[in-house]
N, C-alpha and C positions, 0 to 999 in steps of 0.2 A: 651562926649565919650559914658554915657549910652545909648541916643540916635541911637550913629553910631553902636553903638555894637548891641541894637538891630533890628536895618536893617540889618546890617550883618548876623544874627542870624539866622533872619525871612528866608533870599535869603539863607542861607546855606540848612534848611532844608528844603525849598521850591527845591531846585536845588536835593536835596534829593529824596525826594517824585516821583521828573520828573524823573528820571532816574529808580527808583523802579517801578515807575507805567506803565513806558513804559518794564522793563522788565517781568513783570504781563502779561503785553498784551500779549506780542512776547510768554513767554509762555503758555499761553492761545492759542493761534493761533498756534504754533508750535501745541500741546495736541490733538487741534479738529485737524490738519492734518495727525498726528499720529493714531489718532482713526479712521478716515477715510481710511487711507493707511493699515491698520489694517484690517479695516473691508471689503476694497475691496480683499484685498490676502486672506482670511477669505474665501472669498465667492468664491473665482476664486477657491481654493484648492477644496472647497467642490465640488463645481461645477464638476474638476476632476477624484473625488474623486467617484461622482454619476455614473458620463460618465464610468469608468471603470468596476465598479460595475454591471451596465447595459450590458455590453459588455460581461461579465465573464457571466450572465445570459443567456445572447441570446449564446451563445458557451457551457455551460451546455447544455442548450435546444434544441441546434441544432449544433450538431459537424462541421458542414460544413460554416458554415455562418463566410463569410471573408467582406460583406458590409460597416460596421463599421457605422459613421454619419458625416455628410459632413455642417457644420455652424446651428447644430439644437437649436433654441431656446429652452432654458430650464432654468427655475429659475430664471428670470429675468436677465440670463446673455446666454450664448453661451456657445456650448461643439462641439468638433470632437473626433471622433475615426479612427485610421486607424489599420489594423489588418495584421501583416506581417506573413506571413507563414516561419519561418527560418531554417526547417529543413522539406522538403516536405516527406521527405521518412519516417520517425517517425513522422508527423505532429506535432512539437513543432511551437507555434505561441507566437508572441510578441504582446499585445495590448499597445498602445501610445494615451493614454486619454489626453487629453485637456481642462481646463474651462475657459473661458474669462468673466471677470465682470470689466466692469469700466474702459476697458482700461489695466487691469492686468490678466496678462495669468501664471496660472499655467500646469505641467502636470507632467502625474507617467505614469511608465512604469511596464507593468505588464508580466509576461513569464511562460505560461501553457503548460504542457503534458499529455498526454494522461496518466488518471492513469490507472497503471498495475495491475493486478492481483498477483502479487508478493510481493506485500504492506500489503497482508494477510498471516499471519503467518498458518493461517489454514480458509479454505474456500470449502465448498461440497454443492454441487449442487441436492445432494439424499443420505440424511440419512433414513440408514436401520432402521423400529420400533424397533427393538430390541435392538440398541446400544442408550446407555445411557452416558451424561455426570455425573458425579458420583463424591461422595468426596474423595479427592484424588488424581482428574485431576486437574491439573492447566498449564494455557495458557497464553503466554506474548505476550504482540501485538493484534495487530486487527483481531475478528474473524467474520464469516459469514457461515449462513446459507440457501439457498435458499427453505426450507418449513419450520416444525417445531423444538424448537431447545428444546432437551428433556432434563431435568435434573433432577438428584435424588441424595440427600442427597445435600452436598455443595462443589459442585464446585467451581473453582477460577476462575476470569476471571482478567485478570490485565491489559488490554487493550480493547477499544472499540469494542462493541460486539454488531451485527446488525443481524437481519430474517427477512424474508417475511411474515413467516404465526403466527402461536403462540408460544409465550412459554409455554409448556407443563410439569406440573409437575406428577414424578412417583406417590408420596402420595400427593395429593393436598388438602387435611383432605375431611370429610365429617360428613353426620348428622347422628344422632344415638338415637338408644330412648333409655330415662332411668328413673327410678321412680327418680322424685324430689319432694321432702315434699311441700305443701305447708298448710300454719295452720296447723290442726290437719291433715292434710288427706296427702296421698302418691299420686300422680299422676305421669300417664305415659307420658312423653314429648318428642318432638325433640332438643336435643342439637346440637350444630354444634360444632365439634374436630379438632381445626386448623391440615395443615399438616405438615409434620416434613422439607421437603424440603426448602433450604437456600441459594439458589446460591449468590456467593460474585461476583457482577459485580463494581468491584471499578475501570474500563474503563469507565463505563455507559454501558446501555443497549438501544435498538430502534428496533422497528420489523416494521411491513412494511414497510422493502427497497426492493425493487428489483433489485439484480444484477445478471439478468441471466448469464450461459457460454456459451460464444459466440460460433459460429460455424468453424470458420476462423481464427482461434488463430493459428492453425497449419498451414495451406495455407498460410496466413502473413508471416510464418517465413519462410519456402519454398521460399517465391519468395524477403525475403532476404536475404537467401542464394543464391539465384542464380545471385545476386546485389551485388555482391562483397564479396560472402562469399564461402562454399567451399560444393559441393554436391554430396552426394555418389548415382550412379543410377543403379539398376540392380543389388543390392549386396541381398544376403539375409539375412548376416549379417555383420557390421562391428565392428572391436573389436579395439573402441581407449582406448589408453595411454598417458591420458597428463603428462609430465614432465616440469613443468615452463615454461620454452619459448617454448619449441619444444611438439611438437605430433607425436606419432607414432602409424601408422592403420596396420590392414592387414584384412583380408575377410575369412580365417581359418584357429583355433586354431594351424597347423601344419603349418601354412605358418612363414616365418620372417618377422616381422615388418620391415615398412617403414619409416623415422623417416622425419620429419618437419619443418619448421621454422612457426612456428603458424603467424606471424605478415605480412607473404608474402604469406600463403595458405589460410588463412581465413582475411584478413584486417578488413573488418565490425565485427570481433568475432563470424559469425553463420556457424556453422557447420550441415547440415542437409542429413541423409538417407531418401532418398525417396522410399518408398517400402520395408521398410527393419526392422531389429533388428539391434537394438546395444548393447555389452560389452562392460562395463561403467568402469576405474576407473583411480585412479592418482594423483596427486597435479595440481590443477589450479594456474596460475599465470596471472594475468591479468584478463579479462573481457570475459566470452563468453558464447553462448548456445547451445545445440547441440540437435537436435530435429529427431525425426521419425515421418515418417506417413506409411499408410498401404491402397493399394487399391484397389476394384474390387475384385476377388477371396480370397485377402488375407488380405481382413477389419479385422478379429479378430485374424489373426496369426502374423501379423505383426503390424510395428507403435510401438515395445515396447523395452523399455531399459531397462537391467538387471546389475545393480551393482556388478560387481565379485569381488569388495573388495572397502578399504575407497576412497571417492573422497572428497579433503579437499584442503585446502587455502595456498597455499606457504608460504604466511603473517597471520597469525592467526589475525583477528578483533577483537578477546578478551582480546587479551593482546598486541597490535599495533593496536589502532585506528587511525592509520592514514594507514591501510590497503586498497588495492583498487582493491583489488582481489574481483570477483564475479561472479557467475556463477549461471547458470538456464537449469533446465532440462524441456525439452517442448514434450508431446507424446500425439498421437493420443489415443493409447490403456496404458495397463500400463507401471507402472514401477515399479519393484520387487527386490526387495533383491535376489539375488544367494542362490541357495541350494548347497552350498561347501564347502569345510573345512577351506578355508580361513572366512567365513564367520560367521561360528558357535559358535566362542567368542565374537559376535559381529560388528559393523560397525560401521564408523564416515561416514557423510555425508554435506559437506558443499554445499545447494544448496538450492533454490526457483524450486519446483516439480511442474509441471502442468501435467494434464491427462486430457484427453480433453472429454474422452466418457466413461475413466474406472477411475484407481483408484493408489496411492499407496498402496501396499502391500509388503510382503514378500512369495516368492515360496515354495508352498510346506507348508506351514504352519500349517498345522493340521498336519501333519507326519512328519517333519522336525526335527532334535535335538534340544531341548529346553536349553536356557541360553543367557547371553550377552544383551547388548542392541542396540538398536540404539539411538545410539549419533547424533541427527539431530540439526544442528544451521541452520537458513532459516526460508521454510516455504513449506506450502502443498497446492493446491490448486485441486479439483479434483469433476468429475461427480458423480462416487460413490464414498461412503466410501467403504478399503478394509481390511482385517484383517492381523496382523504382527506376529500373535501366539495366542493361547490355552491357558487357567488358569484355576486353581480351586483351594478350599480355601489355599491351601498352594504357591501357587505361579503361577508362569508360567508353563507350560506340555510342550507344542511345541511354536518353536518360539523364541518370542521377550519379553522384556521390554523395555518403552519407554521413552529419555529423550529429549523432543522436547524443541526447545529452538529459541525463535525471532533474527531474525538479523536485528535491529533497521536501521540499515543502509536503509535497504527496504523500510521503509516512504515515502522516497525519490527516490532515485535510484532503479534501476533496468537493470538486466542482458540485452546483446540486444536484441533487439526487441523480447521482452518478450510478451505476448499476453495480452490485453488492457482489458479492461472494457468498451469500450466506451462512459467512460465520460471524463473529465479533474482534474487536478488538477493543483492548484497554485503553480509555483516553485520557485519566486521571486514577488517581489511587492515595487518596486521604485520611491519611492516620491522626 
């Protein structure tokens, strides 16, 4: 029986071993198939992943180019692009990257727009030498300057902060002689006096960007409004009143208002006087922007909107974010605060401002009754800088104080066909 037991024994853990050892193999072989399945998706994503990459570049660099690539060798695998245009009238484009390695095809889907100029909470194309940013000011969101961007004492900046030319400080120290001992003896030296200037850019800061202001920001919007939106011609001024869903116009102050169904007069949301002024005020509800231009004889009398009291959000963003209210004011010349009594405690302003050859301001401003602020949620975008009020040490004289304030929403979104920048930005990225 010892004998049979140990053959038995021997075949038990021999039958053992086969069955262990074969499944070693199996996973062993499974493993390297694993790693290889691995590394082909690996390589197909990256692949992708370049292809896309490359595409976002060639459309930064050239807003027009829709070619995309058609079976291009790259990387030891294969990539396409096709580049859909999905929205021609706003140029929003879809890229659909593709990488094949080995037989495994990945792809992402990527969806760009034109970014706006509304994305900046404050943006001038020609600051005056004399205005200073200063301790004191402080700016949320993304700012921009198109020469140099002046600062003195400590400014805040709490969002991304770009110029073209330098940063320029008011005290930037300098050298100085002064007797320093040295051994026995007194000599006269140069010391260098750091200077007191501190700006807080806790956005980051970057200076040679160039983002000029385009010339056709106001033309764009003009022709769409005339695409499905609603356009006043021959008026020399129009004086709207939004009320949530409805508008009501009329061409002067003694006439009676006309009232609206905004969703049937403007569909696309652009309301635009061509040749004209407009009186600005009301509760927005929903999406729009309402633009002037000015031409021929009446380049600098016209093309401007004047605020005759608050223009603000049916849905307040501040305390309902889930608001979708948005609104953008677009002019050729400026846009001014009202010299009126409704005005002279103050203003709210819910809107993204562009000025396309002048400036935000307020009328009358050196002579005007001094007090109140303006309450701005949005953003400013404009050629010049213009002035809001008067101070001296004790406060305000004429005018304004100012409580500017970002509408983060604007990263993103923007009013319609707000005026571009003409570059792109990424609005999705679908792997």
């Amino acid at each position: 029986m010892g004998g049979k037991a140990a053959i038995l024994l021997v075949l038990g853990f021999s039958l053992i071993f086969l069955v262990a050892g074969s499944n070693f193999n199996r996973v062993a072989t499974t493993s390297v198939d694993n790693l290889t399945s691995y590394y082909d998706e690996t390589a197909a994503y990256n692949l992708a992943s370049a292809a896309a990459n490359m595409a976002c570049n060639r459309i930064f660099l050239d807003p027009a180019w829709t070619a995309g690539y058609n079976n291009m060798t790259f990387g030891g695998g294969t990539i396409n692009v096709t580049v859909e245009v999905v929205d021609p009238f706003q140029n929003i484009r879809k890229i659909i990257a593709s990488g094949i390695y080995d037989g495994v095809t990945k792809q992402i889907q990527v969806t760009l727009q034109p970014s706006k100029f509304s994305k900046f909470t404050y943006y001038s194309a020609q600051e005056p030498s004399n205005i200073w940013w200063t301790t004191g000011d402080t700016v949320w969101g993304p700012l921009h300057i198109q020469g140099n961007l002046q600062v003195a004492g400590s400014p805040v900046f709490w969002g991304k902060v770009t110029n073209r030319d330098s940063l320029v400080y008011f005290n930037p120290g300098h050298w100085e002689t002064r007797w320093v001992r040295v051994g026995n003896r007194w000599r006269r030296v140069q010391v260098w006096v750091p200077g007191t200037d501190d700006p807080k850019f806790y956005g980051g800061y970057e200076n040679g960007v160039d983002i000029p202001m385009p010339t056709d920001g106001v033309s764009n919007l003009r022709a769409a409004a005339n695409s499905g939106g609603a356009v006043f011609t021959n008026k020399d001024t129009v004086y709207l009143t939004f009320q949530g869903d409805s508008l009501k116009y009329k061409f002067r102050s003694r006439d009676k208002y006309t009232s609206v169904l905004l969703s049937t007069f403007a569909p696309n949301g652009v309301i635009f006087v061509d040749n004209g002024n407009i009186r600005l005020k009301g509760t927005i509800k929903g999406q729009y922007t309402v633009g002037a231009s000015a031409t021929g004889n009446y380049a600098q009398s016209k093309g401007k909107v004047f605020l005759d009291d608050d223009v603000v959000y049916n849905t307040d963003p501040r305390t309902n974010p889930s608001s979708t209210d948005l609104f953008g004011i677009v002019t050729q010349n400026e846009v001014l605060i009202s010299d009126n009594l409704v005005n002279r405690t103050g203003i709210k302003i819910d809107a993204s401002i562009y000025s396309e050859q002048a400036g935000f301001g307020a009328e009358n401003y050196d002579t005007r009754v001094g007090g109140g602020f303006i309450d701005l949620y949005g953003g400013i975008q404009q050629k010049v800088r213009k002035a809001v009020g008067t101070f001296d040490n004790y406060g305000v004289v004429t005018g304004f104080n100012k409580r500017y304030r970002y509408d983060e929403r604007l990263r993103i979104a923007s009013p319609p066909y707000f005026p571009g920048t003409g570059s792109y930005q990424i609005v999705s990225w679908y792997e």
